[in-house]
C-alpha positions as CSV (number, residue, x, y, z in Angstrom):
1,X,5.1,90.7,4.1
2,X,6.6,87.2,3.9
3,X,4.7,84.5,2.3
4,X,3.8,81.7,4.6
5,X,5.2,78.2,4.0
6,X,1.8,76.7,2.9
7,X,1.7,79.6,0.2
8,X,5.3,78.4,-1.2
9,X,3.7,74.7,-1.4
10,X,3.9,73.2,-5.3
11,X,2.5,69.5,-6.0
12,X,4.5,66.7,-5.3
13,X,6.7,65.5,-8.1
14,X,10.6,64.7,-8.7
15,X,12.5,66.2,-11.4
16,X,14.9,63.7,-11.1
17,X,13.1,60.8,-11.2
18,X,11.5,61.7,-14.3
19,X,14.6,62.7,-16.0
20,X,16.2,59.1,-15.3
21,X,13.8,57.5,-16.7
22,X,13.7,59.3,-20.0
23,X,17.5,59.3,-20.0
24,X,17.3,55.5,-19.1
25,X,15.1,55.1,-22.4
26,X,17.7,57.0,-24.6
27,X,20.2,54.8,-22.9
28,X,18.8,51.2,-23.6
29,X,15.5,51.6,-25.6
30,X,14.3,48.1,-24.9
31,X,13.7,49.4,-21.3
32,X,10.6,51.1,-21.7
33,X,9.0,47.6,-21.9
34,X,9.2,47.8,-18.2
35,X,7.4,51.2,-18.0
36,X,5.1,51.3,-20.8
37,X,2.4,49.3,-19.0
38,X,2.0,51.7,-16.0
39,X,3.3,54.7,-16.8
40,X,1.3,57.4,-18.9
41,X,2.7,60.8,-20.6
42,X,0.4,62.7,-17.9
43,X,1.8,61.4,-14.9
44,X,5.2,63.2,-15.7
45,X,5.0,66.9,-13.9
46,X,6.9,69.1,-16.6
47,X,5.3,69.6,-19.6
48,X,8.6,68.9,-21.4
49,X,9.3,65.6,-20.1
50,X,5.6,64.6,-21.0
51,X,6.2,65.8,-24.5
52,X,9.3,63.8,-24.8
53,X,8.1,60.3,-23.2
54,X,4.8,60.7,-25.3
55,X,7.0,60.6,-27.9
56,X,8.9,58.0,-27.2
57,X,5.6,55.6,-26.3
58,X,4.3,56.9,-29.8
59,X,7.9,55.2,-31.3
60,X,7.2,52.5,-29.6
61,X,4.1,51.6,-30.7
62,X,5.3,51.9,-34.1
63,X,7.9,49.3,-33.4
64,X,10.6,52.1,-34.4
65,X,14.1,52.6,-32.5
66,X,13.8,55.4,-29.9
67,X,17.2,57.8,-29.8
68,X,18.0,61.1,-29.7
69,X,17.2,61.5,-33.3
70,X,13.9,59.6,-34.0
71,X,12.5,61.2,-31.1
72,X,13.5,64.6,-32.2
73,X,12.1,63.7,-35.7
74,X,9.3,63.1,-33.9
75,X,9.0,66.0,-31.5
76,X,9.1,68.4,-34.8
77,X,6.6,66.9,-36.2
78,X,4.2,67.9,-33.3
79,X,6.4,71.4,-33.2
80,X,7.5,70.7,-29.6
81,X,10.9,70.3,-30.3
82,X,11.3,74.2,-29.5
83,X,9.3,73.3,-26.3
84,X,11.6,71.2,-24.8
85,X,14.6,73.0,-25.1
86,X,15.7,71.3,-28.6
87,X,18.2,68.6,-29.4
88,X,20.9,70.0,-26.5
89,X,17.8,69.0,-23.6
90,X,18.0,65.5,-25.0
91,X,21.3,65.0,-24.9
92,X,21.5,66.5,-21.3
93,X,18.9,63.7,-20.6
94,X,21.2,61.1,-21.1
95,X,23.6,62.4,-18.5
96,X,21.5,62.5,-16.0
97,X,21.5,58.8,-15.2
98,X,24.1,56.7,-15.3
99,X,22.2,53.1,-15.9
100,X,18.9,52.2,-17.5
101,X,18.8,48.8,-14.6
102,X,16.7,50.7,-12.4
103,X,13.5,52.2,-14.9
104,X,11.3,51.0,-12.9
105,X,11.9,51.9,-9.7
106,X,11.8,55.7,-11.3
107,X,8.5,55.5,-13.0
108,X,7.3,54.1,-10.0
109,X,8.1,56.8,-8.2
110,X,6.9,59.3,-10.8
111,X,3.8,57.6,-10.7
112,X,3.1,58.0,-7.0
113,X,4.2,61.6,-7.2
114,X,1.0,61.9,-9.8
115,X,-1.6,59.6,-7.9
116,X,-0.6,62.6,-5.0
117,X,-1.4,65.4,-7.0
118,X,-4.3,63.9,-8.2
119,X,-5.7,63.0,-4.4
120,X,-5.1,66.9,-4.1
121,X,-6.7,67.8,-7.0
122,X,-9.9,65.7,-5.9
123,X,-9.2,67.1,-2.2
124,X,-9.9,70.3,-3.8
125,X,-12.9,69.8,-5.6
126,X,-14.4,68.3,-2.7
127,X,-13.7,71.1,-0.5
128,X,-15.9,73.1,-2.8
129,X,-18.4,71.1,-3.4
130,X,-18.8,71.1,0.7
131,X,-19.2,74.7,0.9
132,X,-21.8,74.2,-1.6
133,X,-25.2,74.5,0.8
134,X,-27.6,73.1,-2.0
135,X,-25.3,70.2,-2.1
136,X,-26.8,66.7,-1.6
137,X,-24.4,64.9,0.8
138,X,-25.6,61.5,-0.5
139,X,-24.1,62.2,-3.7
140,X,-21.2,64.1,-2.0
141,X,-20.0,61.1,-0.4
142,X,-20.8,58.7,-3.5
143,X,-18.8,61.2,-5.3
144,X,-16.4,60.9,-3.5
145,X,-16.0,57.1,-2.8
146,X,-16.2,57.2,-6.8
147,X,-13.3,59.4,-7.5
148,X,-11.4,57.9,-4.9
149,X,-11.8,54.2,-5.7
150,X,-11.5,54.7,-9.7
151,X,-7.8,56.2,-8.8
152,X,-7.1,53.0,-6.3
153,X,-8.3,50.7,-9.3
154,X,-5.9,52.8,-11.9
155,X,-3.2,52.7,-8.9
156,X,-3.6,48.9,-9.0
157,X,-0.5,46.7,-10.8
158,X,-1.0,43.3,-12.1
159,X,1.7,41.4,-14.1
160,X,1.7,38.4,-16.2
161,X,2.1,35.6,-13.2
162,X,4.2,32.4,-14.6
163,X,1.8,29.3,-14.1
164,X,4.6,27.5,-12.2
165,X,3.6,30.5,-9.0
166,X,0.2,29.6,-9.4
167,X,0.5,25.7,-9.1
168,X,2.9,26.6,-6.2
169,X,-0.1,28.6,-4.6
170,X,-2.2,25.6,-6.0
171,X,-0.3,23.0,-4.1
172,X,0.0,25.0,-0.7
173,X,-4.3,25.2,-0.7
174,X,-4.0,21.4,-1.1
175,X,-1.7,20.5,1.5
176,X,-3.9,23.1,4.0
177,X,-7.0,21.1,2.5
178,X,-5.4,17.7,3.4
179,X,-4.4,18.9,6.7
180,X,-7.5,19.9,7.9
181,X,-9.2,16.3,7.0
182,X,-12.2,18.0,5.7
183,X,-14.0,16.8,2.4
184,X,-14.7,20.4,1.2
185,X,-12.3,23.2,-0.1
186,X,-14.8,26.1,0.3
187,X,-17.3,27.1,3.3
188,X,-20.1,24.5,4.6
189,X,-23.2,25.3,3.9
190,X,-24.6,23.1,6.5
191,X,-26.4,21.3,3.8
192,X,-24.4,17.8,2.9
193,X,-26.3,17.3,-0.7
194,X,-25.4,21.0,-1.1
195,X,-21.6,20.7,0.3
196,X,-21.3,17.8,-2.4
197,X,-22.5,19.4,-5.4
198,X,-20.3,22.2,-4.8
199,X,-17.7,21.3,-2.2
200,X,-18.3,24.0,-0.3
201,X,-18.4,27.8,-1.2
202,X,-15.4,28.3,-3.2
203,X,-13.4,31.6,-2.6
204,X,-13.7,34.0,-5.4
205,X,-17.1,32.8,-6.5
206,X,-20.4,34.7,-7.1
207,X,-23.3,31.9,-6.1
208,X,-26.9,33.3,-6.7
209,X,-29.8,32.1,-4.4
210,X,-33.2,32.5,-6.1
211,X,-36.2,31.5,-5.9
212,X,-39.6,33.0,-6.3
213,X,-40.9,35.1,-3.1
214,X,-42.3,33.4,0.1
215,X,-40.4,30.5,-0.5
216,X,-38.0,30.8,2.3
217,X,-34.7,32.4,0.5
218,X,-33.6,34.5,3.3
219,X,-34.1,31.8,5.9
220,X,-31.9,29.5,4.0
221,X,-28.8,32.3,3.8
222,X,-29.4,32.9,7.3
223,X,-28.8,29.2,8.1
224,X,-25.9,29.0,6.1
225,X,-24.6,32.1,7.8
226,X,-25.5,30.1,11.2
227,X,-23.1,26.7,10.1
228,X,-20.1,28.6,9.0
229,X,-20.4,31.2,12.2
230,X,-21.0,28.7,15.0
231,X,-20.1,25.4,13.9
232,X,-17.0,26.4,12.0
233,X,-16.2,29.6,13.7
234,X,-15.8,31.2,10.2
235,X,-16.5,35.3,10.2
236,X,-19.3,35.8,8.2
237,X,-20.4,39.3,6.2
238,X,-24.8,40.2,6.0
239,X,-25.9,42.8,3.4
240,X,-29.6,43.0,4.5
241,X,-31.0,45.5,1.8
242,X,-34.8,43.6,2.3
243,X,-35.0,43.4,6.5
244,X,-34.0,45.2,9.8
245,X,-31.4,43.7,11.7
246,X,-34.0,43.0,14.3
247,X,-35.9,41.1,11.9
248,X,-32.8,38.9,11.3
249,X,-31.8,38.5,14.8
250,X,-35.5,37.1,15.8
251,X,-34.9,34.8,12.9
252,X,-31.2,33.7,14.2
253,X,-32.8,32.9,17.3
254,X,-35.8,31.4,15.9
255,X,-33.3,28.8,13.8
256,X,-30.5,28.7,16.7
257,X,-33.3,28.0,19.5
258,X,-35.5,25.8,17.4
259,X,-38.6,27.5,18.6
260,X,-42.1,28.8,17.3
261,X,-41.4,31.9,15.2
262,X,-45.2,33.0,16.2
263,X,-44.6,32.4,20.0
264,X,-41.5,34.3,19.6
265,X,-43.0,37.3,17.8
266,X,-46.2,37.2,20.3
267,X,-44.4,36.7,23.3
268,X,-45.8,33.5,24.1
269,X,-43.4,31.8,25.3
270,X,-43.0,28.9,27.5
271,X,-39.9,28.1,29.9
272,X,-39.0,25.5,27.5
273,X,-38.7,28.1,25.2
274,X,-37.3,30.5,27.5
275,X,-34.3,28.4,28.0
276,X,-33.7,27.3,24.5
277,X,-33.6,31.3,23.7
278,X,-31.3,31.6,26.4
279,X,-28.4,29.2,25.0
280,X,-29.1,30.5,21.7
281,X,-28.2,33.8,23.0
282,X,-25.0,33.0,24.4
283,X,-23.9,31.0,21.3
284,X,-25.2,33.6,18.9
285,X,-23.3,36.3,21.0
286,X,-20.4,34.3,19.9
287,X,-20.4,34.1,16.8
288,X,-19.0,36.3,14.2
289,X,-21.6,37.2,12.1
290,X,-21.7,40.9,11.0
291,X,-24.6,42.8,9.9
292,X,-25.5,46.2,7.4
293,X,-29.1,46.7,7.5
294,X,-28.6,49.9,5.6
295,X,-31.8,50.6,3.4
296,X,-31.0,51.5,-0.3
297,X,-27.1,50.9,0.0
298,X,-25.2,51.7,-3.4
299,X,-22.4,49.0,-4.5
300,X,-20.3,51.2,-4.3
301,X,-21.1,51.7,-0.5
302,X,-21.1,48.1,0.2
303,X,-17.7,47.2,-1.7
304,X,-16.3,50.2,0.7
305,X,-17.9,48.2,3.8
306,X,-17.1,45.2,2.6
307,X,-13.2,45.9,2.5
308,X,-12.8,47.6,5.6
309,X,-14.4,44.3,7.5
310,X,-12.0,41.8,5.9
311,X,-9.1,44.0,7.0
312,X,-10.5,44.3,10.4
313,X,-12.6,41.0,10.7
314,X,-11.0,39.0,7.8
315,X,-14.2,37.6,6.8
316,X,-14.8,34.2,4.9
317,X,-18.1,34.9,3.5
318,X,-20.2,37.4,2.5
319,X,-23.8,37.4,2.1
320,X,-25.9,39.6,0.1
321,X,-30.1,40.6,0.8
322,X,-31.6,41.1,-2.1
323,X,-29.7,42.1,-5.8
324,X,-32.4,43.2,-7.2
325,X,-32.2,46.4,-4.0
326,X,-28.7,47.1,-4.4
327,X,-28.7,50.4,-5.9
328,X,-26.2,50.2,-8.6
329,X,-25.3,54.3,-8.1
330,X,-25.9,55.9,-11.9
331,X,-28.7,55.6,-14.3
332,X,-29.4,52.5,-16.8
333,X,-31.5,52.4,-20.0
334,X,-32.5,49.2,-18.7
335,X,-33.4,47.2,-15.5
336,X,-31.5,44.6,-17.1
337,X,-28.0,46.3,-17.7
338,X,-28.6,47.3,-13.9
339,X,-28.9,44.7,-13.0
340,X,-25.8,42.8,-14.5
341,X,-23.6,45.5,-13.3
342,X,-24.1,45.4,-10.0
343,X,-23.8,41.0,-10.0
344,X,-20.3,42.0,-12.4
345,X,-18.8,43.9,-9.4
346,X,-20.7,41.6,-6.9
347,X,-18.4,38.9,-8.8
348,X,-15.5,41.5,-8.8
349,X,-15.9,41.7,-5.3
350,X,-15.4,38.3,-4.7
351,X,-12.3,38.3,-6.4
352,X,-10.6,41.1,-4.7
353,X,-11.4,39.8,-1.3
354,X,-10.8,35.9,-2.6
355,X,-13.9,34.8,-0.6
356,X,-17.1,33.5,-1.8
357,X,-20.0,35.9,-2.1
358,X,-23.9,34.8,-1.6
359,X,-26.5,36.9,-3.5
360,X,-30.0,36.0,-2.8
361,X,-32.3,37.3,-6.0
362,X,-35.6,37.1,-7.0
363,X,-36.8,35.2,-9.8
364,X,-39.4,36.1,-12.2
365,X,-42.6,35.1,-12.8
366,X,-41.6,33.3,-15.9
367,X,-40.8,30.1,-13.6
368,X,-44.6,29.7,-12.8
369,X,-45.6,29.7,-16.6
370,X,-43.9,26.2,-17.8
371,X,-44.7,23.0,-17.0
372,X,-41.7,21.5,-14.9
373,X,-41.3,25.0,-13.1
374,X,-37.4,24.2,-13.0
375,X,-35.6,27.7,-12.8
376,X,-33.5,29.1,-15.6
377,X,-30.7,31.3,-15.6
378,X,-33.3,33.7,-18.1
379,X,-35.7,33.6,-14.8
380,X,-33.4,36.0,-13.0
381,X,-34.0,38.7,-15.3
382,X,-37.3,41.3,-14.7
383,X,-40.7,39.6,-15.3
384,X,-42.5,42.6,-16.8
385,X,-42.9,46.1,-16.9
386,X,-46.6,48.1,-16.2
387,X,-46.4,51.7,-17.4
388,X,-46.3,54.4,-14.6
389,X,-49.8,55.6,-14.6
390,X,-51.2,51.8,-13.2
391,X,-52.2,51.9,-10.4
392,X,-52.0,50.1,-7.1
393,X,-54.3,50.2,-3.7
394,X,-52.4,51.0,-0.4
395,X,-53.5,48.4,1.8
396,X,-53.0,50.5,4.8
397,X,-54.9,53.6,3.7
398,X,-57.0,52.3,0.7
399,X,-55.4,55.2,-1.2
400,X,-54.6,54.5,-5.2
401,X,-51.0,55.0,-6.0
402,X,-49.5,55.3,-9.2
403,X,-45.8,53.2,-9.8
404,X,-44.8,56.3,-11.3
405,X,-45.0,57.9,-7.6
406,X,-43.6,54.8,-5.8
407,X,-40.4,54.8,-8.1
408,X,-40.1,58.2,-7.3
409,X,-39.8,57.9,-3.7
410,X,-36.1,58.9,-2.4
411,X,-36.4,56.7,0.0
412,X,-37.3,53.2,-1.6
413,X,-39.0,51.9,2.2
414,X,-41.7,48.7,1.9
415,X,-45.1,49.5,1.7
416,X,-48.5,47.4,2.1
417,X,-50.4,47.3,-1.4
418,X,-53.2,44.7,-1.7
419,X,-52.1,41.8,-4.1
420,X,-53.5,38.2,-4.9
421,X,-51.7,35.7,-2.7
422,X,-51.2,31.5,-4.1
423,X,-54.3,31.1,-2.5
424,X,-56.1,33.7,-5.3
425,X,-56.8,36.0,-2.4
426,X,-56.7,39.4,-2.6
427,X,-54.7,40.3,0.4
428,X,-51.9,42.6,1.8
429,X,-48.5,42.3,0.4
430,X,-45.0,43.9,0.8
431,X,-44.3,45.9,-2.3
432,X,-40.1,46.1,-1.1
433,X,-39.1,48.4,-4.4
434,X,-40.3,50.3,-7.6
435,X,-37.9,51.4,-10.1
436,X,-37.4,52.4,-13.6
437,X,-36.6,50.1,-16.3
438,X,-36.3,52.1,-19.0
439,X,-38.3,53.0,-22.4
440,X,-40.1,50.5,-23.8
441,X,-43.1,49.2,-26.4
442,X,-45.9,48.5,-24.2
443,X,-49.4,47.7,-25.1
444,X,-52.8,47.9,-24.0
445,X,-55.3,45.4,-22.6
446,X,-59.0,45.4,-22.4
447,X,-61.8,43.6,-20.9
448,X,-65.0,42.9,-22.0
449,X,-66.1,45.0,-18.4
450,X,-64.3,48.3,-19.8
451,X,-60.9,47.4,-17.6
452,X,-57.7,48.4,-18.9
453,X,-53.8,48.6,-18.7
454,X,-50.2,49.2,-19.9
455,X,-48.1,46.8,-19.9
456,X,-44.8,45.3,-21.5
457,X,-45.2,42.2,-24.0
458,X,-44.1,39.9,-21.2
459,X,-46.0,40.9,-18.5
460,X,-47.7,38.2,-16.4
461,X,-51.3,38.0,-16.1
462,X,-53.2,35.0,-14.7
463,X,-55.5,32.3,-16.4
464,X,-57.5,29.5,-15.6
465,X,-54.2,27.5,-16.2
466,X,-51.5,29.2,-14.6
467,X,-49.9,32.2,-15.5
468,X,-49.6,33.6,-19.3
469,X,-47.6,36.8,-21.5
470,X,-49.2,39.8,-22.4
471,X,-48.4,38.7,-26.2
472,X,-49.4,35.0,-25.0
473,X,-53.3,36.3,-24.4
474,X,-55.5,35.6,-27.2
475,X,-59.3,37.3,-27.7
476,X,-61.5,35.6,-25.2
477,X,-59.1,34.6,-22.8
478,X,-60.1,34.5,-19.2
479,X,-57.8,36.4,-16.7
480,X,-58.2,36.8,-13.2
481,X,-59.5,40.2,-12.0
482,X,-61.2,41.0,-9.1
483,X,-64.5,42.4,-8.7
484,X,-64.7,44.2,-5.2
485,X,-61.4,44.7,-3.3
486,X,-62.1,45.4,0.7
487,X,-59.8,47.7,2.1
488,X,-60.4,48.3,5.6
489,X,-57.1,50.3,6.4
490,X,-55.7,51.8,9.4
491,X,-56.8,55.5,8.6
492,X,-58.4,57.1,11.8
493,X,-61.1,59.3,11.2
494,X,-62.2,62.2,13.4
495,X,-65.6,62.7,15.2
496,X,-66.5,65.3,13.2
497,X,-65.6,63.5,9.9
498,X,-67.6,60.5,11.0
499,X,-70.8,62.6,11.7
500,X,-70.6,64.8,8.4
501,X,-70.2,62.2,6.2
502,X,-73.1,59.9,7.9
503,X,-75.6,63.2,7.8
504,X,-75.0,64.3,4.6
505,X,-75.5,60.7,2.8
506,X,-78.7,60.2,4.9
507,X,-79.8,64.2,4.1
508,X,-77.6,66.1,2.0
509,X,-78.5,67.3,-1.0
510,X,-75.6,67.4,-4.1
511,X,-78.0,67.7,-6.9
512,X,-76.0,69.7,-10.3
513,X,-76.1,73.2,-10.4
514,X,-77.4,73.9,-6.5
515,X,-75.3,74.8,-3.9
516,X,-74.6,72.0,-1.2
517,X,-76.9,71.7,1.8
518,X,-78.3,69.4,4.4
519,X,-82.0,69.0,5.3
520,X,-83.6,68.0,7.8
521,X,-86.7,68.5,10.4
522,X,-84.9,68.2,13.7
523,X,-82.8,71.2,14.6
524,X,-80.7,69.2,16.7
525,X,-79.7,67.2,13.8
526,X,-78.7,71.0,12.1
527,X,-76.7,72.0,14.9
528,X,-74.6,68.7,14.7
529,X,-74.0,68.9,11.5
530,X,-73.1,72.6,11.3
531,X,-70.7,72.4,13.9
532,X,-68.5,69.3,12.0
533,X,-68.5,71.7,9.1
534,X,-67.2,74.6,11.0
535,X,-64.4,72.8,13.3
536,X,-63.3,70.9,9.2
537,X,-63.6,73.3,7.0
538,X,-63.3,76.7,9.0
539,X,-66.7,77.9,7.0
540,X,-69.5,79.8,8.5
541,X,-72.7,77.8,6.7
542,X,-75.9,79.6,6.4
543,X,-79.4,78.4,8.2
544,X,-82.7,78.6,6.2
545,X,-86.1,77.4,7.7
546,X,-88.7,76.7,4.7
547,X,-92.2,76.0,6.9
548,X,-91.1,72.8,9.2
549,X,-87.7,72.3,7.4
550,X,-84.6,73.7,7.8
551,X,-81.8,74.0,5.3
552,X,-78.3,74.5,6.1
553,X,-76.3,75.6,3.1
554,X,-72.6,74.8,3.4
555,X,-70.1,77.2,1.1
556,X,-66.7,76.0,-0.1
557,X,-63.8,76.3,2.3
């Protein structure tokens, strides 16, 4: 049987190539300073010629000349000299090129001949993992996207530039800044005391928007996003981590339109406001804002995004909701090394696509506890840890929840917990994410009313006089706590459940040690309550009459 021509395949690679530029080296030995930066001893495909150029890089580092004899001095030490094909194989690699003026242009060459094999290699193991069926696809595609970038990074080539290039570069911005007549080099804001503190949002920047929440961050961005889009035309990039996109588009038209937010979201709208909406339709459905409202998106997802839409939309900005959900795609010992890896490659990001990039972030607590409440760069960090037992009251269900269970969620969506407001209300809240910050020295608190909890040394509680540290708090210190929290929730209860419960307060018996029953005169009243118990609880309970009572004994399920 003949082989097929797929089973004859070998990796990509050229002999050739690889022979030139060893024989190059042996030729003029000051030529491997044009290789040595890019090219490795693995990306050669015969083991021989690996053998001899890491050999030759090892001479070089020494600072020793590189010839036919050092490196065969060399080769023996290792005993690969044999390996090769001894001293004749070295000297035949001299013939094989005539000049050492063209190095480069062989290890470059050699190089993409590895950077193929590897993209088969990790073909390969993808494959696998595909057939895999208790494979997560999630991490499949991460995986992937990993693998696949960290060989585009290594694939990357970046010289020494003279400074004389970059003042040329330099001068060309200026004369396109002149040209245009503007007063700013980077993107409007929209904001003139902004636009002149910073003068504009320079390209290759990382600018953080913080603030503590309520206060409107999101709003701002988005109005930002509005002046470079409409007035300026400028494509414009949204990460929204936090909100749908139909959240953002209500709030584009809200700010295009210059209407009431509550009119808009109940509908009451007038035909003033009609026609404002209208317009701000048709200019919003001009402008090039772009929007990824995925929930939960790893950097590595959104630097993948992000590059396909400056190729296909060349975008001038790019906007980021929130850091602090960006999921940075591998474990941390700590919420704040998470944290600063994602804002590195946030910042790397802006490099690479040489525009300006606007994270929004949360600050900490810690803002509220001084005096001038002037944010510091410390107040981006996390305000606090509680230990994953504490607890927290669904606001929807009045269920307690652990933080253990809602940093374990796989999918980190918003829920309602109840949570004291700036008025000192306890009142619904978002909770947007729990996560995992690591091991850490926590200590306990207790009241004089027998309260307690977990908590990290600078975790926030609140006084009479603003907010205070854990290790702040001194013995008789006053902290707010609330007495009775009132959950109504959205729970639906059944007929049956309503009736049960109501009997069996007013007439149930649940006394230690006896068996649970309801009591009660009218048999009516019996019947009622013994048919809620069956349609719940599928049991069969039994009926005792004791002179004008009867007793209905319910069993466990």
């Amino acid at each position: 049987m003949t082989p097929s021509g797929d089973s004859l395949k070998v990796p990509p690679h050229d002999l050739d190539a690889e022979k030139s530029v060893l024989g190059a080296v042996l030729i003029d030995s000051g030529s491997i300073n044009l290789v040595a930066e890019f090219l490795k001893a693995e990306h050669f495909y015969s083991r021989e010629h690996q053998l001899v150029y890491d050999a030759m890089i090892t001479l070089f580092e020494k600072q020793q000349p590189i010839d036919v004899v050092t490196i065969q001095d060399e080769l023996k030490k290792t005993d690969s000299l044999k390996m090769i094909g001894g001293k004749n194989y070295l000297s035949d690699l001299i013939n094989a090129v005539p000049t050492s003026a063209y190095i480069e242009q062989y290890g470059r060459i050699v190089k993409n001949h590895f950077v193929k094999r590897r993209l088969i290699q990790m073909s390969s193991r993808l494959v696998e993992k595909s057939f895999d069926t208790k494979g997560d696809v999630k991490k499949l595609l991460d995986d992937a996207e990993t693998e696949i970038f960290g060989l585009s990074q290594e694939h990357l080539h970046r010289d020494f530039i003279q400074l004389k290039e970059v003042l040329a570069e330099s001068f060309e911005r200026l004369e396109e800044f002149v040209k245009k007549g503007s007063h700013l080099r980077g993107v409007s804001t929209g904001f003139a005391e902004l636009d002149n503190k910073l003068a504009g949002m320079q390209d290759s920047n990382l600018l953080i928007l913080a603030a503590r929440p309520g206060i409107g961050k999101t709003t701002l961005a988005l109005n930002m996003a509005l002046q470079a889009a409409t007035k300026n035309k400028t494509p414009v990039g949204f990460f929204s981590l936090e909100m749908s996109k139909e959240e953002l588009v209500d709030r584009l038209l809200v700010g295009q339109a210059d209407i009431d937010a509550w009119r808009l979201k109940t509908g009451r709208l007038s035909e003033d406001d009609y026609k404002r909406l209208t317009e701000a339709m048709g200019e919003l459905s001009e402008a090039p804002i772009f929007i990824d409202d995925t929930p939960g998106a790893s950097i590595l997802e959104m630097r993948t995004k992000a590059r396909k839409l400056k190729i296909e939309k060349d975008i001038k900005l790019l906007i980021v909701d929130y850091l602090q959900l960006i999921d940075a795609g591998k474990r941390f010992d700590s919420r704040v090394n998470e944290v600063s890896f994602v804002s590195q490659n946030l910042k790397n990001l802006a490099r690479e696509l040489k525009i300006p990039v606007l994270a929004i972030s949360q600050l900490s607590r810690a803002v509220e506890q001084r005096g001038t409440r002037k944010p510091q760069l410390s107040d981006l960090r996390e305000s606090g840890c509680l230990t994953g037992s504490a607890q927290l009251i669904n606001a929807d269900t009045g269920e307690k929840i652990t933080i253990k269970y809602l940093s374990e969620r796989k999918e980190q969506t918003p829920i309602s917990v109840m949570s004291m407001d700036s008025d000192y209300k306890i009142r619904p809240a978002t909770l947007i994410k729990a996560f995992k910050s690591g091991v850490k020295t926590t200590y306990l608190l207790k009241t004089q009313s027998g309260r307690e909890i977990k908590a990290s040394a600078n975790h926030p509680f609140y006084k009479l006089n603003g907010w205070a540290r854990l290790d702040q708090l001194k013995t008789n210190d006053l902290i707010a706590i609330p007495r009775i929290i009132d959950v109504k929730g959205k729970q639906q209860y059944e007929d049956e459940e309503i009736i049960l419960f109501a009997h069996m307060i007013g007439d149930g018996c649940f006394i230690k040690h006896q068996p649970i029953h309801y009591t009660n005169s009218d048999l009516k009243n019996i019947r009622v309550v013994e048919i809620s118990a069956k349609k719940l609880f599928k049991i069969v309970p039994r009926l005792v009459k004791q002179k004008n009572w009867f007793h209905l004994y319910l069993p466990s399920p």
